[in-house]
Structures are given as C-alpha cells and as structure tokens.
ROTORNU-744249 format. One record per atom (N, C-alpha, C): atom name; residue in three letters; residue number from 1; x, z, y. Coordinates in pm, whole numbers, plus 50000, padded with zeros to 5 digits. Each point is the difference from the previous one (the first is absolute). Layout:
BEGIN
  atom  res    n     px     pz     py
    CA  ala  NUM      X      Z      Y
...
// end
This chain:
BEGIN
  atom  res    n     px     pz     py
     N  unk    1  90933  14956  54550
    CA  unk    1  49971  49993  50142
     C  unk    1  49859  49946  50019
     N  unk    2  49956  50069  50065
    CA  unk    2  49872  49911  50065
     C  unk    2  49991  49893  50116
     N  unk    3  49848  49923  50021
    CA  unk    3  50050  49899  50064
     C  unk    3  50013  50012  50168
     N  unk    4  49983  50135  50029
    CA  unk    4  50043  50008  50141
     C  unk    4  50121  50059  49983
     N  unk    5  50072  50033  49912
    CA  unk    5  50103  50019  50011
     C  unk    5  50147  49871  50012
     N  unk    6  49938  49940  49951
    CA  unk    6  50047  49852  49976
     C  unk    6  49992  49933  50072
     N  unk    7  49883  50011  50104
    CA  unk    7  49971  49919  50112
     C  unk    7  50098  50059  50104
     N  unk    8  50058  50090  50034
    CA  unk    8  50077  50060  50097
     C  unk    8  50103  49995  49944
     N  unk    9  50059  49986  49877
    CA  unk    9  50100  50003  49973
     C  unk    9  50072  49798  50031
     N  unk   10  49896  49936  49980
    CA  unk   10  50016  49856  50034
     C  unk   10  50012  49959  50129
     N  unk   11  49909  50134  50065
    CA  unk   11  50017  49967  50193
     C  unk   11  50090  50026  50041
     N  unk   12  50068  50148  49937
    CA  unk   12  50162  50037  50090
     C  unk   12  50082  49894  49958
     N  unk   13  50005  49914  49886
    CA  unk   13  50093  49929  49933
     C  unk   13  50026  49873  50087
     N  unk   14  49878  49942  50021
    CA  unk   14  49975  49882  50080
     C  unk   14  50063  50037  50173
     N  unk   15  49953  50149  50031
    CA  unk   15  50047  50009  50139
     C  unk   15  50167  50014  50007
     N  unk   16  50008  50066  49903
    CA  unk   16  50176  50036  49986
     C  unk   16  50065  49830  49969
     N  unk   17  49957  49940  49947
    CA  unk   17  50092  49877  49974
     C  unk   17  49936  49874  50127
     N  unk   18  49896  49987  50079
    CA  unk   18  49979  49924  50100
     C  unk   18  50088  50088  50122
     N  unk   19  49955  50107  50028
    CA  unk   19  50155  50074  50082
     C  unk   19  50105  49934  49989
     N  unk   20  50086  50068  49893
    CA  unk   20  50120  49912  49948
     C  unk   20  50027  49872  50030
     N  unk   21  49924  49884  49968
    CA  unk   21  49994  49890  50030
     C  unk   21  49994  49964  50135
     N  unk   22  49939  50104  50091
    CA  unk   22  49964  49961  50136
     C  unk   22  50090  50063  50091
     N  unk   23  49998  50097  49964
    CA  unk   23  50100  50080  50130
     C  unk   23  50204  49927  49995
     N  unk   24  49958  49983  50162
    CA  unk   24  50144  49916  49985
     C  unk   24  50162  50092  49967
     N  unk   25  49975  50134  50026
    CA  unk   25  50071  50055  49946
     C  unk   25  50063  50038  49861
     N  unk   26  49886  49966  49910
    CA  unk   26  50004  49970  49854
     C  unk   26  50066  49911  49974
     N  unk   27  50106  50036  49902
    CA  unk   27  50053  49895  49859
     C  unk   27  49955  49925  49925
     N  unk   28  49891  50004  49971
    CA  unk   28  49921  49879  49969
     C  unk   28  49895  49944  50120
     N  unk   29  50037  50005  50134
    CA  unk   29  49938  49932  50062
     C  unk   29  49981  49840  49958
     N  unk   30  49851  49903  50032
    CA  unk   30  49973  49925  49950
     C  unk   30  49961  49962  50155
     N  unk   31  49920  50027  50066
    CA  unk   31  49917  49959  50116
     C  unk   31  49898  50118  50034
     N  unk   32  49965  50027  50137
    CA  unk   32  49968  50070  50028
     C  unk   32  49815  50006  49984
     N  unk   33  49945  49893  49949
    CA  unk   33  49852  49965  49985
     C  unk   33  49992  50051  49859
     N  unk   34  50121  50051  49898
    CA  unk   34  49911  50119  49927
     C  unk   34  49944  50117  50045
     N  unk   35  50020  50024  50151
    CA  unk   35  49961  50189  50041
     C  unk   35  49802  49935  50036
     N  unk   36  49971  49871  50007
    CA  unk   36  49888  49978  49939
     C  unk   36  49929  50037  49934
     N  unk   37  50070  50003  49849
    CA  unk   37  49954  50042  49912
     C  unk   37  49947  50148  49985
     N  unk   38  50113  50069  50051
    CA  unk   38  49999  50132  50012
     C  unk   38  49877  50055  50089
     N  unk   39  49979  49912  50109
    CA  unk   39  49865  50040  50032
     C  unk   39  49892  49962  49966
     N  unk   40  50017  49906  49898
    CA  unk   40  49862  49971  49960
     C  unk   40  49936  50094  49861
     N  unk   41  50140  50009  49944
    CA  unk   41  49979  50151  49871
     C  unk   41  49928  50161  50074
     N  unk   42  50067  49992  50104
    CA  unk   42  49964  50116  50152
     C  unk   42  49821  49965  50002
     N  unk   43  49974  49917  49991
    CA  unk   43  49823  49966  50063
     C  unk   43  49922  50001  49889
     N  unk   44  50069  49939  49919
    CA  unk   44  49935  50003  49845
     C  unk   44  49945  50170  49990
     N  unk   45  50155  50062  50009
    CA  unk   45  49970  50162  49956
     C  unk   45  49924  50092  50086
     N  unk   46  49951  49910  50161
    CA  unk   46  49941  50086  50099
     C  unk   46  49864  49948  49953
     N  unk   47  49995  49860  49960
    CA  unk   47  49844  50004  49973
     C  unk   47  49934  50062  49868
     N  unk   48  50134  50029  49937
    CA  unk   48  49953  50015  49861
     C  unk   48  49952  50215  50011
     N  unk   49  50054  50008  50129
    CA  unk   49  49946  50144  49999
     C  unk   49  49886  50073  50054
     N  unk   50  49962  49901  50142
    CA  unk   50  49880  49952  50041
     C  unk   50  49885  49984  49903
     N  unk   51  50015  49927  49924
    CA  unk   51  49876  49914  49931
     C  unk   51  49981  50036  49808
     N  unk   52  50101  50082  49983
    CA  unk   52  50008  50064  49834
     C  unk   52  50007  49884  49925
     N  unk   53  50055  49848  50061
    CA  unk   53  49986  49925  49875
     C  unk   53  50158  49919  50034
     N  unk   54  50028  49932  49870
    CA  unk   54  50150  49978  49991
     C  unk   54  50025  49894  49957
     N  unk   55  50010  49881  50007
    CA  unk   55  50014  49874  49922
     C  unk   55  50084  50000  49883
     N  unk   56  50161  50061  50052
    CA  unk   56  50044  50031  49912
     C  unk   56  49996  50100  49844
     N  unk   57  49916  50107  50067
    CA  unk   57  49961  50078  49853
     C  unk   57  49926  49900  49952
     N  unk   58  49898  49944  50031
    CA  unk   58  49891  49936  49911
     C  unk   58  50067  49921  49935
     N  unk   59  50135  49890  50044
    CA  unk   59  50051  49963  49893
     C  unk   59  50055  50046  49910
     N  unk   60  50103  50128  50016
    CA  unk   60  50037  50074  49904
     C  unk   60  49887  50110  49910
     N  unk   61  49927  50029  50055
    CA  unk   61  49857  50008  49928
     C  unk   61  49994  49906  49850
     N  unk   62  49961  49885  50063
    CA  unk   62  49950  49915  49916
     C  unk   62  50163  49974  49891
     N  unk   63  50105  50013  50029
    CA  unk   63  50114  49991  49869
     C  unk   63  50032  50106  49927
     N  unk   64  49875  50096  50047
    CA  unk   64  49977  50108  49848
     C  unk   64  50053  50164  50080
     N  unk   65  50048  49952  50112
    CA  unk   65  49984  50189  50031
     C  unk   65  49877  50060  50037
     N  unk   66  50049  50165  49947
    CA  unk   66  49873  50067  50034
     C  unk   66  50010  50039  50184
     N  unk   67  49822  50057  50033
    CA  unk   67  50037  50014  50119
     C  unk   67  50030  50121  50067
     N  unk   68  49965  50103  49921
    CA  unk   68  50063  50131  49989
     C  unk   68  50034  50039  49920
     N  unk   69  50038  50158  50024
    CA  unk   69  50114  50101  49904
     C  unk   69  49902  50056  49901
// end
C-alpha cells in the first residue's frame, strides 16, 4: 500500500469508530463529544485537499512508506 492509501484508510477507521462511540443510537455509545472527533478527521481531510499537504502522510512517509504506485 502506499502512503495515501493508508492515510484514508486510517481516516475512515477513525471516522467509523468516533461515530460509533458518538452516535447515541450506537452500542458502543460512550458520549456524544466523540462526533467531535469525527469532525475534526472531516477538516483535517477538507484541508488536506485544499492545500496537497497531509500531516498524516508525512508521518507515515517518514515510517518507510512509499508515496506512490
């Protein structure tokens, strides 16, 4: 995998389990200040499309993935 592949694969992961956690209809509801989270992964990925740069790849960058195919 490459590292934008990884990077989206870490964003749906994070949004799918702060959901979960947040929405009171959920079984693992916890409190509703994880759907927080969920928007802050949301802004991350709006700025990260805006501006071509990613905090997150650069870290996964730097633990040895390549950045393309």
């Amino acid at each position: 995998m490459t590292s934008w592949q990884v990077v989206r694969v870490i964003a749906g992961a994070f949004i799918l389990i702060s959901v979960a956690f947040g929405a009171p209809s959920s079984p693992w509801f916890v409190n509703e200040w994880f759907l927080a989270f969920t928007a802050f992964v949301g802004a991350n990925i709006l700025q990260s499309g805006l501006t071509q740069w990613c905090l997150m790849e650069s870290i996964v960058r730097k633990l040895g993935l390549k950045a393309d195919a």
